[in-house]
C-alpha positions, 0 to 999 in steps of 0.5 A, spaced: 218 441 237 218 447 240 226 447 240 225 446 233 221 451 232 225 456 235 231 455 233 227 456 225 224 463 227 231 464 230 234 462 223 230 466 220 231 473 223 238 471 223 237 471 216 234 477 216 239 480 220 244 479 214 241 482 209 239 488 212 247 489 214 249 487 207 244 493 205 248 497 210 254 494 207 251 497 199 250 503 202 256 505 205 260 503 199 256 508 195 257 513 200 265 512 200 265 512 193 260 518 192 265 522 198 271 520 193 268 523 188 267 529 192 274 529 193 277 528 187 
C-alpha cells in the first residue's frame, strides 16, 4: 500500500513538474517573439 501510495504522489509531482515546464516553455516563446519584434 505504501509502494502504491508513493508511487501516486510520485505521479502527482511529476505532473506538476510538466506543467510548470510548459509555463516555462510559454514564457520563453513570448519573450523569443517579443526580442523579434524588438529586432524587426
Amino acid at each position: 500500500m505504501m509502494c502504491v501510495e508513493v508511487a501516486i504522489v510520485c505521479a502527482k509531482v511529476a505532473m506538476m513538474c510538466v506543467q510548470v515546464a510548459m509555463m516555462c516553455v510559454q514564457v520563453a516563446m513570448m519573450c523569443v517573439e517579443q526580442r523579434l519584434s524588438y529586432c524587426i
